[in-house]
C-alpha positions as CSV (number, residue, x, y, z in Angstrom):
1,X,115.1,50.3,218.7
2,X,114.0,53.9,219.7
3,X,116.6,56.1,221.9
4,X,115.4,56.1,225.6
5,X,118.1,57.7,226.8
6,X,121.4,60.1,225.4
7,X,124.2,61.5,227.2
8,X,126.5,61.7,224.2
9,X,129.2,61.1,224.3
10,X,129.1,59.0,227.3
11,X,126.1,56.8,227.6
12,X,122.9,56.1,225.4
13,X,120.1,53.4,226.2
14,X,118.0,52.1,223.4
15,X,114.5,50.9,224.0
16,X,113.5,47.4,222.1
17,X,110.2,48.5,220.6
18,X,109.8,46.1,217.7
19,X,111.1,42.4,216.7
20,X,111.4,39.7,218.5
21,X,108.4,39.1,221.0
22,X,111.1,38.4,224.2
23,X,112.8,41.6,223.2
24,X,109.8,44.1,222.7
25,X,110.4,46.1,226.1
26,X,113.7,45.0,226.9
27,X,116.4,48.2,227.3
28,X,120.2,48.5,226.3
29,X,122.5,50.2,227.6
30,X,126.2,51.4,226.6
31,X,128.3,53.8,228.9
32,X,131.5,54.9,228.5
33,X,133.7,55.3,231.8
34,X,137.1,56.4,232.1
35,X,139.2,55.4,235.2
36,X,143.0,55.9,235.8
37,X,143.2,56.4,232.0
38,X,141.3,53.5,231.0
39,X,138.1,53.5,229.4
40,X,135.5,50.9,229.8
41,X,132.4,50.2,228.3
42,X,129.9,49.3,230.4
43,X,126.7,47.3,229.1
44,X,123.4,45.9,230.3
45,X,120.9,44.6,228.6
46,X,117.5,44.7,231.0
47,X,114.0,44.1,231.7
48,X,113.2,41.0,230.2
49,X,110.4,39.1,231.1
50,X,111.9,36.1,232.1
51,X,115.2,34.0,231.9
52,X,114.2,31.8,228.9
53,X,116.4,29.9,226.6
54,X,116.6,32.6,224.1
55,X,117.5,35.2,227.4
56,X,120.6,32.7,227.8
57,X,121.0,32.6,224.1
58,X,121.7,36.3,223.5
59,X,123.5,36.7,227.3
60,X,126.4,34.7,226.0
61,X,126.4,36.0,222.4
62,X,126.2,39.7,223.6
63,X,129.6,38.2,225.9
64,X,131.0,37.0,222.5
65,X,130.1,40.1,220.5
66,X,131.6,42.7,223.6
67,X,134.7,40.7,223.6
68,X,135.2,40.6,220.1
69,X,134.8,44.7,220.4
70,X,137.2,44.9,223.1
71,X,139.6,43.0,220.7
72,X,139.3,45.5,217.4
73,X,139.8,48.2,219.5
74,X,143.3,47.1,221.6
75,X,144.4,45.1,218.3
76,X,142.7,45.9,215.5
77,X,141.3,42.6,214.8
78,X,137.4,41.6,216.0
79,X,136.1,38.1,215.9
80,X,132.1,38.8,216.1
81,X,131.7,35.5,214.6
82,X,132.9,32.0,214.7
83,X,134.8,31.0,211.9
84,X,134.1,27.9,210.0
């Protein structure tokens, strides 16, 4: 990843510029937003080349991954993987 874009402390986009062939291209994006006290993160994860099975595979992981975020920072406690 190679920073594309910084607006610390608010918002930073990486650019995927090496590893896996569907990523190579692809941009993140995290910004911070505060409304009526609350802060929210705000993610995207864009310009891929096409909806594949792997696009589906990391759209629900990086859903699994946020929410176990959202988790250590209101409890304390994360879940970022399953347990077994």
């Amino acid at each position: 990843m190679k920073v594309a874009e910084l607006n610390y402390p608010n918002h930073i986009t990486w650019e995927c510029v090496d590893g896996d062939k569907e990523w190579i291209g692809t941009k993140l994006t995290f910004k911070l937003e505060v409304n009526e006290g609350n802060t929210y993160l705000k993610f995207s994860h864009l310009n891929w080349a096409e909806e594949s099975e792997f696009f589906g595979f990391c759209n629900h992981h990086w859903g699994r991954f946020l929410d176990s975020f959202k988790s250590l920072c209101e409890t304390g406690i994360g879940q970022p993987y399953k347990q077994e």
